[in-house]
C-alpha positions as CSV (number, residue, x, y, z in Angstrom):
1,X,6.0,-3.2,-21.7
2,X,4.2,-0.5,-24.2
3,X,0.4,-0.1,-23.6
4,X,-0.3,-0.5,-27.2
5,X,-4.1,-0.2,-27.2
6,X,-3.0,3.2,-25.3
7,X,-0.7,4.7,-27.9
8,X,-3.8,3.5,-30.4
9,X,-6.8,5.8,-29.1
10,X,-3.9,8.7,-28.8
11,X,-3.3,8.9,-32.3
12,X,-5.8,11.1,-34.7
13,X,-7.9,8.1,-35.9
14,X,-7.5,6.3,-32.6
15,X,-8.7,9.1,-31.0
16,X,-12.2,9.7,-33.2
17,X,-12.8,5.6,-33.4
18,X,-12.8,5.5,-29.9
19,X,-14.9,8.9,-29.0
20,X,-17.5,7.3,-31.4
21,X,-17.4,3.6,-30.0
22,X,-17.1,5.6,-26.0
23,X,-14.0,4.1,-25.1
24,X,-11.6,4.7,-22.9
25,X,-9.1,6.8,-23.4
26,X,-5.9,7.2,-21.2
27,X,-4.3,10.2,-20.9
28,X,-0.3,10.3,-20.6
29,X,-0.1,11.4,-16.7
30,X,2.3,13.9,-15.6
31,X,5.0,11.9,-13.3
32,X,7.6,14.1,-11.1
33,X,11.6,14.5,-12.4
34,X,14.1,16.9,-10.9
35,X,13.3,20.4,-11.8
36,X,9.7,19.6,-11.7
37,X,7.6,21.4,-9.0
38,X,7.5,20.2,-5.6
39,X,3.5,21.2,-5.6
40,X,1.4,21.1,-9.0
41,X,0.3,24.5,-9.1
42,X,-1.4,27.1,-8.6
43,X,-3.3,25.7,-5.9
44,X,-6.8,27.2,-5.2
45,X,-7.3,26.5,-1.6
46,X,-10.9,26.8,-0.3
47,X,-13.2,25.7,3.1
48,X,-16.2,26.7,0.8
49,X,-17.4,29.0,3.1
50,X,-17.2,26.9,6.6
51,X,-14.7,27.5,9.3
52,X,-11.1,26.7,8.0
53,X,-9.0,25.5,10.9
54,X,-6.0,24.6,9.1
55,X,-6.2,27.3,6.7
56,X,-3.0,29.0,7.9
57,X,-1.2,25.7,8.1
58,X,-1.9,24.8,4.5
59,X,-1.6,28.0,3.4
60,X,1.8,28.6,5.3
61,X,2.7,24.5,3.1
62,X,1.8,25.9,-0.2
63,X,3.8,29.0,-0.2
64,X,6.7,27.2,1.3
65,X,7.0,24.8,-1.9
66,X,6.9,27.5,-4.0
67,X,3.6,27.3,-5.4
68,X,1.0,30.1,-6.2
69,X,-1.9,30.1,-4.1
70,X,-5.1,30.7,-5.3
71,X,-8.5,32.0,-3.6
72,X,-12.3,32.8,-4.1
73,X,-13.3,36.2,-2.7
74,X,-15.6,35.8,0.3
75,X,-14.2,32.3,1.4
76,X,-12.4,32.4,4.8
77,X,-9.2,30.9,2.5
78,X,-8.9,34.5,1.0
79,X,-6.4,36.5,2.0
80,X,-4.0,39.3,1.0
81,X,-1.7,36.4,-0.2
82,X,-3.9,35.1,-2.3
83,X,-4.6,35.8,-6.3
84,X,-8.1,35.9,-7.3
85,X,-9.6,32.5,-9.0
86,X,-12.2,33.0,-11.6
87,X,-13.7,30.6,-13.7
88,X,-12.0,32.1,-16.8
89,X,-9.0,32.8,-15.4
90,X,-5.9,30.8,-14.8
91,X,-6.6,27.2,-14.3
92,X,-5.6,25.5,-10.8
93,X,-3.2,22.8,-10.7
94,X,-4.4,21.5,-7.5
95,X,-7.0,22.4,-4.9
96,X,-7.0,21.5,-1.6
97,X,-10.3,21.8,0.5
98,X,-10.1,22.6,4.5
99,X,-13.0,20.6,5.6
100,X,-11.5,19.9,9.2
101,X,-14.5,23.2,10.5
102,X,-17.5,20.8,9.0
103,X,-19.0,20.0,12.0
104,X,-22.5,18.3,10.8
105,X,-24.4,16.5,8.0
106,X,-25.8,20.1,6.7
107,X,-22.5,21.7,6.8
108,X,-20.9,19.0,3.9
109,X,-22.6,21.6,1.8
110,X,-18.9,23.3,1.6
111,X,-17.5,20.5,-0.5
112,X,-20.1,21.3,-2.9
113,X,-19.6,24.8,-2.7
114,X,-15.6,24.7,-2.9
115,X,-15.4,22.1,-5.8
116,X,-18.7,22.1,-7.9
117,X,-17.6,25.7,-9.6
118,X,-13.9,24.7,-9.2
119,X,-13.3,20.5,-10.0
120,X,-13.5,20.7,-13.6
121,X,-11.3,24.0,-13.9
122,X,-8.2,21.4,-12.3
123,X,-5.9,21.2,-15.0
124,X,-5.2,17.7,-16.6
125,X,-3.3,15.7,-14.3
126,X,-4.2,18.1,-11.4
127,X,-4.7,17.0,-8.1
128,X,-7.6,17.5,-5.6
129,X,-7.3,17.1,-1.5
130,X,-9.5,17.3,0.5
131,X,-8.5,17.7,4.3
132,X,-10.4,16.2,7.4
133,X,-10.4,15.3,10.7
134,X,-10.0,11.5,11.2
135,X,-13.2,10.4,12.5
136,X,-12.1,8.2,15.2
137,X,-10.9,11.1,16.9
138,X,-14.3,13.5,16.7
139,X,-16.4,12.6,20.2
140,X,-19.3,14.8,18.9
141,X,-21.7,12.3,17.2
142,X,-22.7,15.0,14.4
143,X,-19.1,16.0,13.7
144,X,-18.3,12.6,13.5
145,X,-20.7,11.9,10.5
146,X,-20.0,14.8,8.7
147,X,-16.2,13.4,8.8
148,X,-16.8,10.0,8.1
149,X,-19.1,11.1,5.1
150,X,-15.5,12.7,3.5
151,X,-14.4,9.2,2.5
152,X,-17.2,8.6,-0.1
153,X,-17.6,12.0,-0.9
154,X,-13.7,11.6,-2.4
155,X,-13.8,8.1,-4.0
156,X,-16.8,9.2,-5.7
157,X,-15.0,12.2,-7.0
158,X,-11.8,10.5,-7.9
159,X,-13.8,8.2,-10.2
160,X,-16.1,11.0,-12.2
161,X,-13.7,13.8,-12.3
162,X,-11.5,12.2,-15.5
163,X,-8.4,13.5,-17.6
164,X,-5.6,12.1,-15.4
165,X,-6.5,13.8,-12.2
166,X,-6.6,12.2,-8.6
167,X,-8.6,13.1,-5.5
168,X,-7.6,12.0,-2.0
169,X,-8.5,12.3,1.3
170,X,-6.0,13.1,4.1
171,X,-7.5,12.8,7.6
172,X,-5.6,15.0,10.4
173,X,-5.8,13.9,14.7
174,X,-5.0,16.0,17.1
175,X,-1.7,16.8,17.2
176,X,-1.2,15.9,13.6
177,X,-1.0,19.2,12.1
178,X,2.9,19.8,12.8
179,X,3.2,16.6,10.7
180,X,1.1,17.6,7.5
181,X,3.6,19.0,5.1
182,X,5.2,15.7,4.2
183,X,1.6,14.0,3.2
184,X,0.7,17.6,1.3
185,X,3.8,17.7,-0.7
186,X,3.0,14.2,-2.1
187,X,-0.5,14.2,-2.6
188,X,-0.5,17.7,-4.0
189,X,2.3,17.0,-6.3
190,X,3.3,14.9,-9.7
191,X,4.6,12.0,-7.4
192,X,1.7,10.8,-6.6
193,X,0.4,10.2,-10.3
194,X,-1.3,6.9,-10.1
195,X,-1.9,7.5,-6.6
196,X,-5.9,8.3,-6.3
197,X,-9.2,7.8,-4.2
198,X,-7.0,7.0,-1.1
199,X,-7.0,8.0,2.5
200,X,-3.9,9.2,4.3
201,X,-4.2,9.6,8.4
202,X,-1.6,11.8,9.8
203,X,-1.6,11.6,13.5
204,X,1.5,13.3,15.9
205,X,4.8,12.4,14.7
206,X,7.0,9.3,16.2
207,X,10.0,9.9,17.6
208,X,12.4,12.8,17.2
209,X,11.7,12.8,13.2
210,X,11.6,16.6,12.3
211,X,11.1,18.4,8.4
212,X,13.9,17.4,6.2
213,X,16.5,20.1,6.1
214,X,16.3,19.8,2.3
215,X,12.9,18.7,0.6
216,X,14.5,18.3,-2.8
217,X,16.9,15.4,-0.7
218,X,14.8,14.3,2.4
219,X,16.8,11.1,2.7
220,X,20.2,12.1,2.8
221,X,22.8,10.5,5.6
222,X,20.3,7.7,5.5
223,X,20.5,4.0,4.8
224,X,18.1,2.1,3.1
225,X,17.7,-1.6,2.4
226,X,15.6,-2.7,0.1
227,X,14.4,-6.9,-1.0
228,X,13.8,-7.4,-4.0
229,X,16.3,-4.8,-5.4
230,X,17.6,-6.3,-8.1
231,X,14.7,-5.3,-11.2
232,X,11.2,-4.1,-11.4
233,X,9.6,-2.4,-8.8
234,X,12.6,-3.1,-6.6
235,X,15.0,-1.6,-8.9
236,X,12.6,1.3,-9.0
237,X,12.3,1.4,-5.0
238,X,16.4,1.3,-5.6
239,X,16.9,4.3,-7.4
240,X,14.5,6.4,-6.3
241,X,15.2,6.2,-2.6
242,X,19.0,7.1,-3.6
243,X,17.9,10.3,-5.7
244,X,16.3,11.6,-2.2
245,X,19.5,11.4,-1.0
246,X,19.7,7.7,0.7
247,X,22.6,5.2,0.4
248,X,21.1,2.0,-1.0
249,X,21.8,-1.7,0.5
250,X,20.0,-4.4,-2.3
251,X,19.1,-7.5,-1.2
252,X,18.3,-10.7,-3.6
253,X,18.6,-13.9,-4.5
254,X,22.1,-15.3,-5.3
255,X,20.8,-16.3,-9.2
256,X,20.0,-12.4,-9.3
257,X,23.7,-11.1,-8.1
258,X,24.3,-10.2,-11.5
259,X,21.3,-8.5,-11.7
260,X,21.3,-6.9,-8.7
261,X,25.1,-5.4,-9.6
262,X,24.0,-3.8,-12.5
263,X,21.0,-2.1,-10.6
264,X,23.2,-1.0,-7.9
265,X,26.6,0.5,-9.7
266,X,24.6,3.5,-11.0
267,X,23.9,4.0,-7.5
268,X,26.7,3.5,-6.0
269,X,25.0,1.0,-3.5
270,X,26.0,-2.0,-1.4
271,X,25.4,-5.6,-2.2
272,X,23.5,-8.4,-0.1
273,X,22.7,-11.9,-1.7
274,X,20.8,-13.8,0.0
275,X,17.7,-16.5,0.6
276,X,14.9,-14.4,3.0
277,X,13.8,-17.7,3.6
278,X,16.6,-19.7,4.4
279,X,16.9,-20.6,8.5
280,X,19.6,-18.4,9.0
281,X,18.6,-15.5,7.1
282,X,17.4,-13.2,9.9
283,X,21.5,-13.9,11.6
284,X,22.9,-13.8,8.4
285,X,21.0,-9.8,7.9
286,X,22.1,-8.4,10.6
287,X,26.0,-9.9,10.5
288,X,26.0,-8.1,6.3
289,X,24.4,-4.9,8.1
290,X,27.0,-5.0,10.4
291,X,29.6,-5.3,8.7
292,X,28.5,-2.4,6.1
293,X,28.6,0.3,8.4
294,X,25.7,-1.6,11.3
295,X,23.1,1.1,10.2
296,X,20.2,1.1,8.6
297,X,17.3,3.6,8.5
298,X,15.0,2.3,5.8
299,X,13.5,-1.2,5.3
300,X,11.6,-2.2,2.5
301,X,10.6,-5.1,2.5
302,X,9.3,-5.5,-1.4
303,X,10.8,-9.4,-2.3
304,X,7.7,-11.2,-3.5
305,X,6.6,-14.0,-5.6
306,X,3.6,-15.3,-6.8
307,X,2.6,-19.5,-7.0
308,X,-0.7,-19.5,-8.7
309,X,-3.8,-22.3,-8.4
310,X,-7.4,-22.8,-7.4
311,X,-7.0,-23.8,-3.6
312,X,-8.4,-27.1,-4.8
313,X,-5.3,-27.5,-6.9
314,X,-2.5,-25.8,-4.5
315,X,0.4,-28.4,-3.6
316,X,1.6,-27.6,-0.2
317,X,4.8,-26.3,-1.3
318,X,3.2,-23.5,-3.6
319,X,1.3,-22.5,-0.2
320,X,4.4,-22.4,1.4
321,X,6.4,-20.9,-0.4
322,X,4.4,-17.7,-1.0
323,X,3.8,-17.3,2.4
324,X,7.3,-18.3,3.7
325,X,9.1,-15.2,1.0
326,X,5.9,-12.8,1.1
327,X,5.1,-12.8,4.7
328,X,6.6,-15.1,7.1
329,X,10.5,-13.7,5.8
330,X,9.7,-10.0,6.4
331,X,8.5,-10.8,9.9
332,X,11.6,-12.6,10.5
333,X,13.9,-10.6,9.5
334,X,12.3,-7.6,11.1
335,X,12.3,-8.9,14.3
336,X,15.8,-9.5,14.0
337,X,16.7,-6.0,13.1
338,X,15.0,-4.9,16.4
339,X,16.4,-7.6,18.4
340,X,20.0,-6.5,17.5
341,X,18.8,-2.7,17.7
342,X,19.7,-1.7,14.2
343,X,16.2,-0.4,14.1
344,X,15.4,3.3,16.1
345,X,14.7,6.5,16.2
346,X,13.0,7.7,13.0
347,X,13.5,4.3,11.8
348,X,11.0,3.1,8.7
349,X,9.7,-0.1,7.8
350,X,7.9,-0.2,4.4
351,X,6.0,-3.4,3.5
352,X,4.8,-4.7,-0.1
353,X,1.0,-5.3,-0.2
354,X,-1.2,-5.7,-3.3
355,X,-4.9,-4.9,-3.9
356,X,-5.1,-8.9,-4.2
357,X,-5.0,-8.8,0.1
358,X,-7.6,-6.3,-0.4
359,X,-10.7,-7.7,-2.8
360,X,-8.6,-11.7,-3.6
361,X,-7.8,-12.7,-6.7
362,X,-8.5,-16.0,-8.5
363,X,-6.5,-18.3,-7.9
364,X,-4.3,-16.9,-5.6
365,X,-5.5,-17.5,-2.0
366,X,-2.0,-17.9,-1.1
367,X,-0.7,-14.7,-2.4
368,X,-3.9,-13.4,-1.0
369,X,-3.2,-13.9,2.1
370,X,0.0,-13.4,2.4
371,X,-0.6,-9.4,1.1
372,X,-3.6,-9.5,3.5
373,X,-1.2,-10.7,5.8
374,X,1.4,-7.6,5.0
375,X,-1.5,-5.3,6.1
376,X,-1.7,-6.9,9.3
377,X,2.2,-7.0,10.2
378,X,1.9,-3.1,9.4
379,X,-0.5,-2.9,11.5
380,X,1.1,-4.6,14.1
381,X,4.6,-3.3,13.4
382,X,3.4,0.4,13.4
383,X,2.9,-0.4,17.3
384,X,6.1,-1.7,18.0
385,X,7.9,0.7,16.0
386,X,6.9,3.9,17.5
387,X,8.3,2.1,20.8
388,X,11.4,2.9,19.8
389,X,10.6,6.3,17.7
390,X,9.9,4.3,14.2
391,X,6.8,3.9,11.5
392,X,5.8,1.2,9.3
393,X,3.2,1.6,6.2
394,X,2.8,-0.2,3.7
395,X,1.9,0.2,-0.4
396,X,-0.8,-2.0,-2.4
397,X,0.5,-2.3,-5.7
398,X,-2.6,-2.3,-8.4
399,X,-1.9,-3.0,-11.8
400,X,1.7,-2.1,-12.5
401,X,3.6,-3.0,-15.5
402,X,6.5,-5.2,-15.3
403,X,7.5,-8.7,-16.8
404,X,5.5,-10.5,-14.3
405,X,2.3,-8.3,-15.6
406,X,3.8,-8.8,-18.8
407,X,3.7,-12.9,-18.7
408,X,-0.5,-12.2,-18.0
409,X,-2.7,-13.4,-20.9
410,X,-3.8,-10.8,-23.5
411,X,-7.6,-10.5,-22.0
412,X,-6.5,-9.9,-18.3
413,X,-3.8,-8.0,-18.6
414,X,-6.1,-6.0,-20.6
415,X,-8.8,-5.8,-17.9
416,X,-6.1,-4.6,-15.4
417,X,-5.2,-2.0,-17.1
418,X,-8.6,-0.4,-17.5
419,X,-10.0,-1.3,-14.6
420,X,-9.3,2.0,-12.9
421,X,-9.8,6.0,-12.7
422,X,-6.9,6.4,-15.1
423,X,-7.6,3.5,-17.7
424,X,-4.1,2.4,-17.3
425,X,-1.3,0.3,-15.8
426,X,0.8,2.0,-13.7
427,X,4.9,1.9,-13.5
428,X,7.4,0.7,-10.7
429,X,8.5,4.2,-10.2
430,X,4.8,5.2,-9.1
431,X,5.4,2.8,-6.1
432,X,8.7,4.1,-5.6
433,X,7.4,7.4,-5.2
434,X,4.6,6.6,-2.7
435,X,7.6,4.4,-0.7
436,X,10.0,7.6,-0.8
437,X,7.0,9.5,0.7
438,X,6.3,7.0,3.4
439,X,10.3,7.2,4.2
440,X,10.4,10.6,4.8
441,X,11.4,11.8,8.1
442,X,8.5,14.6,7.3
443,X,6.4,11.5,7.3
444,X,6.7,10.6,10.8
445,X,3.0,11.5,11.5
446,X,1.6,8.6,9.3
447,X,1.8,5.2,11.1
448,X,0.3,1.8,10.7
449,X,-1.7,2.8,7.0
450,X,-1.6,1.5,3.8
451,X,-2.0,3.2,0.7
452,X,-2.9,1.8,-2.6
453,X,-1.2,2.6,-5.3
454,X,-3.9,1.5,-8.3
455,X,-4.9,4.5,-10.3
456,X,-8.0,4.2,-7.9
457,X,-9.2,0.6,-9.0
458,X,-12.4,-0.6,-9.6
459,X,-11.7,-3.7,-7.1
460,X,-11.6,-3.1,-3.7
461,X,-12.0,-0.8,-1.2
């Protein structure tokens, strides 16, 4: 659906009506295509003066993907690599900060000396990352504050810093820095457009999972089943899991078959129709997996509905029905998958949360906690798949446009849209992209985390 009041304040008069009222005004934000750059560039990468541990590693990333790096004479990030930064010279596409040498509450000085010359030079639609240790891994009491502090330091900066840009945080544990490249490429890059004021944990990889051979097709020789497949996000999910190379199994609803055909044919991807719900559902799975090939890699598990009251006002059957598809299915059907070993080494599991499980909506306790819920299973599921060499994350959807969003009264869907660092809605293929990224086999170093995928909203955490 267009964003009308968007393509309004973009145009000439739109533009000088709303600087005068102090409205918002959305910028279009860059998204990723093939034969765009794996890394938004050139990346200025900076400790601000402290100890840079993960200097090399970073450094060693950026060059890798092809993009420029960037440095400030004097900072331990200089090197003879690097092309000097000046404020009036070429603007950075991305800077990433070392900050995993900050070792107490004085030393957070460095974020203020690598970003307050540099954050506004980011070019629109830039991207900032900032690099840590994850706190529950820092014994030393004064280390571990300085870390912690990282969090707010970045969500503060994600909401101030304007025109389209996104700053995350991505927290490293021992062990995780042979796993970083995966979580650099997509934060640092044009994938993870609406994707902002988050915090990734990268922790030593699962299983045998190594770099994909080919970053431009990370996926390839895998299989991927996706719920949900046949429109909107789940189409999305669809098609941008088989452009990164992996063969696509849809599953939906028989009154969606059609649907779900025309999704799939472009992709040259394999049917399953079917009622997650239904008793035999979890059997039913895993005989259709079976008798496609008995693989499968990739498991999103995106088929969701919504049943809306006031709890006062909530039949039983709307409670159960949002809970039986949202969570209680997934669950099922997972464990079914693992029972019949279908489910291994570098396996993914990728659930479908919302930022509803994180700060409730009105009106939808039920849906509520069934996302909530989602987290949880991750969670949960994260352990049990890295028994057998797998991960499971999950993505909270913000305010994405799609016909259900589109079916929201005029006010609301108004407020949804605005409601974050980006003044926007987002689109299906921004959750695709964050999915894609948790798929990886680079990505075998994040485990049990979800991600939000608002624009950074104003609700939640």
């Amino acid at each position: 659906m267009s964003d009308r009041y968007a393509t309004l304040v973009r145009s000439p008069i739109g533009k000088r009506v709303a600087d005068a009222a102090g409205l918002p005004q959305p910028l279009v934000l860059d998204r990723w295509s093939p034969g765009s750059p794996a890394i938004t560039g050139p990346v200025l990468l900076t400790s601000g003066g402290a100890e840079g541990p993960l200097l090399d590693t970073i450094s060693g990333i950026v060059s890798g993907a092809g993009a420029k790096l960037l440095g400030i004479p004097g900072d331990p990030a200089f090197t003879a690599s690097s092309t000097l930064w000046t404020k009036d010279g070429e603007k950075p596409g991305s800077i990433i900060v070392d900050a995993t040498g900050i070792t107490d509450s004085e030393g957070l000085k460095a974020l203020w000396n690598a970003l307050h010359p540099t954050a506004k030079s980011v070019k629109s639609s830039g991207r900032i990352i900032v690099v840590g240790k994850d706190p529950a891994t820092v014994a030393d009491p004064s280390a571990h504050i300085a870390q912690r502090a990282l969090e707010g330091f970045t969500r503060s900066l994600g909401k101030e810093i304007g025109k389209g840009r996104t700053v995350n945080l991505v927290l490293v544990q021992p062990g995780g820095e042979v796993a970083l490249e995966s979580t650099i490429r997509f934060f640092a890059s044009a994938r993870s457009a609406y994707v902002s004021g988050q915090v990734a944990i990268v922790g030593k990889p699962v299983g045998k999972s190594t770099a994909p051979a080919n970053w431009d097709r990370p996926l390839e020789g895998k299989v991927a089943l996706v719920t949900g497949a046949a429109r909107g996000i789940g189409a999305a999910i669809a098609a941008t899991l088989h452009r990164d190379g992996a063969q696509i199994i849809g599953l939906d609803i028989p009154p969606l078959a059609d649907d779900l055909g025309v999704t799939l044919a472009p992709l040259g991807g394999q049917s399953i129709t079917l009622d997650v719900t239904a008793a035999d559902a979890p059997d039913e799975l895993v005989k259709q997996i079976k008798e496609l090939g008995g693989k499968v890699d990739i498991v999103v598990h995106n088929a969701g509905i919504t049943q809306d009251r006031t709890l006062a006002r909530m039949k039983p059957e709307r409670w159960e029905k949002v809970l039986g598809v949202n969570l209680v299915a997934p669950q099922r059907l997972t464990d079914a998958l693992l029972k019949a070993k279908l489910l291994g080494d570098g396996s993914r599991i990728i659930g479908l949360a919302s930022i509803a499980g994180i700060a409730g909506n009105n009106g939808q306790t039920n849906y509520g906690a069934s996302k909530a819920g989602m987290i949880g299973f991750i969670e949960a599921y994260g352990a049990a798949l890295e028994k057998v060499g797998g991960t499971a994350n999950a993505v909270a959807p913000g305010f994405i446009e799609t016909q259900m969003t589109a079916a929201i009264p005029f006010t609301i869907r108004e407020a949804g849209r605005r409601m974050n660092s980006v003044s926007q809605g987002g689109l299906p293929v921004d959750v695709a992209e964050t999915i894609a990224w948790f798929a990886s086999p680079g990505s075998a170093g994040v485990n049990g985390t979800t991600v939000r995928v608002c624009g950074q909203s104003l609700l939640g955490a």
